[in-house]
C-alpha positions in Angstrom: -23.3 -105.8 74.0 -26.3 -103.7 73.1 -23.9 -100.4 72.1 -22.2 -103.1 69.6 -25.1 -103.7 67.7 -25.6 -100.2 66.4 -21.8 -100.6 65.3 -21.9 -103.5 63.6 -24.8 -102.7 61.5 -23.3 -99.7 60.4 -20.5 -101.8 59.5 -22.6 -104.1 58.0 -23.9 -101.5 55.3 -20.8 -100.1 54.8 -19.5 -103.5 53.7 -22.7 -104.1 51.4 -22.5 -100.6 50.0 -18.7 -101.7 48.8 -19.5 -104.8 47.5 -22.5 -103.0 45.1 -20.2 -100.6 43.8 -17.5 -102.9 43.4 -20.0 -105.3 41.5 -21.2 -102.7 39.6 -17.7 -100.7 38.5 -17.0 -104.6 36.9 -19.9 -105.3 35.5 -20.4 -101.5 33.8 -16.8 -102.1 32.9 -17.5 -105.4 31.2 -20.6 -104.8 29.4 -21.4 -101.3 29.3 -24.3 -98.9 31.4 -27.3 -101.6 30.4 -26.7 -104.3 32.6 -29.9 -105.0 34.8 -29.5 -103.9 38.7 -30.8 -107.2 39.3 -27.4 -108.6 37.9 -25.5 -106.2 40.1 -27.3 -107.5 43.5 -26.2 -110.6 42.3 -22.5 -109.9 41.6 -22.5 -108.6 44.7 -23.9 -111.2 46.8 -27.1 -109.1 48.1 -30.8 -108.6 47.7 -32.4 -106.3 45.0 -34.1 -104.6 48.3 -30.7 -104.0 49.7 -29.3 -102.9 46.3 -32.2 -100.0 46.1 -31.5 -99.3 50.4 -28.4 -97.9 49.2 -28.9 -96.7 45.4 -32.6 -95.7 44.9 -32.1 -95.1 41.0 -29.3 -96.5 38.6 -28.6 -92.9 38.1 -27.0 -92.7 41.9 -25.0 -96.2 41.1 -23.7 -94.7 37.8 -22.3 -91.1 39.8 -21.1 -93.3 42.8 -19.3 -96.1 40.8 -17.3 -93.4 38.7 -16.5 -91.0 41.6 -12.5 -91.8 41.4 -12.6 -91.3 37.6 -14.6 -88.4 37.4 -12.3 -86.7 40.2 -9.0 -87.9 38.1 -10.5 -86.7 35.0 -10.8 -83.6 37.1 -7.6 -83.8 38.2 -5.8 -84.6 35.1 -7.4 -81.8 33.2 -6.3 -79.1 35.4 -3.1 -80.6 35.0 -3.1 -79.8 31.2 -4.7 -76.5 32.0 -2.1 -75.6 34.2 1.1 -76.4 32.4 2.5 -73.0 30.3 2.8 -74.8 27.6 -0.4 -75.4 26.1 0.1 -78.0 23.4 2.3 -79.7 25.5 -0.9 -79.5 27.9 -3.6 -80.9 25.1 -0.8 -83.6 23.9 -1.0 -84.8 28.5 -5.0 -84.3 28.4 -5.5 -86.5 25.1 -2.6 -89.1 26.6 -4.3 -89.3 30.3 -7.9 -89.3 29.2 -7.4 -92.0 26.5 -6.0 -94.3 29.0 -8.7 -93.4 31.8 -11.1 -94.6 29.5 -9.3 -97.6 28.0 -9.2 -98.9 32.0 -13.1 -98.7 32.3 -15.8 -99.0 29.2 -18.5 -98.1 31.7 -17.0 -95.1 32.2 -16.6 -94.2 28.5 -20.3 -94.8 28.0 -21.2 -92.9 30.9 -18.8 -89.6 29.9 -20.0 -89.6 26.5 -23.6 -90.1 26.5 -23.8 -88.2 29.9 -26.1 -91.0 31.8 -29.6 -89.7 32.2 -30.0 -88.3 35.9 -26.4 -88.8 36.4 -25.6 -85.6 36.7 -22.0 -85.3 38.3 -21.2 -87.6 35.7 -22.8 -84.4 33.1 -21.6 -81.7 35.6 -17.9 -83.6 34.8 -18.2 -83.9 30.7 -19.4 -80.2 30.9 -16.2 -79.0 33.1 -13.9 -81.1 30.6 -15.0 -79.2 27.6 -15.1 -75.7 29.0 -11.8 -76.6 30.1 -10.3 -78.5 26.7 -11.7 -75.8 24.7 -9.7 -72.9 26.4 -6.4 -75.1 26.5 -6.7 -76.2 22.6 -7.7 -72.5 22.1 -4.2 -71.5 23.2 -2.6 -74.4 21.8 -4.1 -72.8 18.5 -2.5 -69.4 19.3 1.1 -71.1 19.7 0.5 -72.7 16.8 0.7 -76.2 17.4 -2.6 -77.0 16.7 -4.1 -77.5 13.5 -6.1 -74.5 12.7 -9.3 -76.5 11.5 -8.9 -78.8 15.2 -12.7 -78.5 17.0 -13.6 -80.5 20.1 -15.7 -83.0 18.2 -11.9 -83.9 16.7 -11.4 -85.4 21.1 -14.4 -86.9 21.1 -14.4 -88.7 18.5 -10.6 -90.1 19.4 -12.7 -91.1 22.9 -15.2 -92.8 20.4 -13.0 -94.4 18.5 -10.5 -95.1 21.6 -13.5 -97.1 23.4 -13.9 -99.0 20.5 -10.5 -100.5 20.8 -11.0 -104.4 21.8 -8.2 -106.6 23.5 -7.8 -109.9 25.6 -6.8 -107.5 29.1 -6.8 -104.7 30.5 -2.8 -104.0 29.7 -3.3 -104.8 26.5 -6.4 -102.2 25.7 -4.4 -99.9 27.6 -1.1 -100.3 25.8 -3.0 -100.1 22.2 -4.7 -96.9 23.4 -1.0 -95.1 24.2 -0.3 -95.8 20.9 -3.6 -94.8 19.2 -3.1 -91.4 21.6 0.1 -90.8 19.9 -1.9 -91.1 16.5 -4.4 -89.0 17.0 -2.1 -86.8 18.6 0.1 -86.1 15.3 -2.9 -85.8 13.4 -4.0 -82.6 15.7 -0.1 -81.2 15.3 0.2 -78.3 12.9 3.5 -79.2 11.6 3.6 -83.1 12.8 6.8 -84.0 13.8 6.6 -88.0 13.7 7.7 -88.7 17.0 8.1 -92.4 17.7 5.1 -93.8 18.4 4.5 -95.8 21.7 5.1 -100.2 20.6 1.9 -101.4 19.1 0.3 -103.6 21.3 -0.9 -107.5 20.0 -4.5 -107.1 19.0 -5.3 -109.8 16.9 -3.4 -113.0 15.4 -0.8 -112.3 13.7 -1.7 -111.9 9.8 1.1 -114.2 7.6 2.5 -112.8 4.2 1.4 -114.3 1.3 3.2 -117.1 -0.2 4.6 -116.3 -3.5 
């Protein structure tokens, strides 16, 4: 009975490390990096001493809770990288990153304002650039890129892409394929007007005027 104990108190944190982060990837999801840890303790159904057991600073929270989406932003960017074709490349990076950020605002704020003391969420942003910056420097040298392109051109599509509002997750998602394929004809030398992903229902519907 005694060599149980050790066991399930392991288990015990484990389940009330989970339930933090989970807490905290929906709340920083919902309304952004500022939400009080207080709040988070109480999302998740524990004590602000427990919260600060496991994550000392909000800075450790922040790097935990994005782990999966700094490692697929990783991921996805070596992708682009890799392919021989580097518009073809850029055109994946812009597509997958939009949408990565579209699923989590948290996220967004985090990549983009690189969260003070968060620094794999820095180390991340920093490995993204180096990286987009070689790929849309070849993509230049094919000549699919606009000439005048810069990487402020991606970041502020991520600006503008976290700025995009909707009633669900699907939908946000859905409009930000689309706005991807925008921004994505806008950085093509010689656009070739590709369809566009469908537009996805934003608002209510605006009715012509009666004549």
């Amino acid at each position: 009975m005694t060599d149980q104990v050790p066991h399930l108190l392991r288990s015990d944190a484990r389940d009330n490390r989970e339930r933090i982060l989970d807490a905290a990837r929906a709340l920083f999801s919902a309304e952004g990096l500022d939400v009080p840890m207080r709040e988070i303790a109480r999302r998740a159904g524990v004590g602000p001493a427990t919260l600060y057991r496991h994550f000392p600073t909000k800075q450790t929270l922040v790097t935990d809770a994005f782990a999966d989406q700094l490692h697929a932003c990783r991921t996805l960017v070596d992708e682009g990288c890799a392919d021989p074709d580097p518009w073809r490349g850029l055109c994946l990076v812009i597509e997958k990153i939009c949408e990565l950020h579209a699923r989590d605002r948290g996220f967004t704020e985090a990549f983009l304002s690189t969260f003070p003391g968060a620094t794999d969420v820095a180390a991340g942003r920093a490995y993204t650039v180096r990286a987009v910056a070689g790929l849309a420097l070849r993509a230049q040298g094919s000549g699919r890129l606009r000439p005048d392109f810069v990487l402020d051109d991606l970041v502020l599509v991520l600006m503008a892409n976290k700025g995009i509002s909707a009633t669900s997750t699907d939908t946000r998602i859905k409009a930000s394929r689309r706005f991807a394929a925008l921004a994505i004809q806008a950085f093509e030398a010689c656009p070739r007007h590709a369809p566009l992903p469908p537009a996805a229902r934003l608002g209510a519907a605006v009715a012509p005027e009666s004549r």
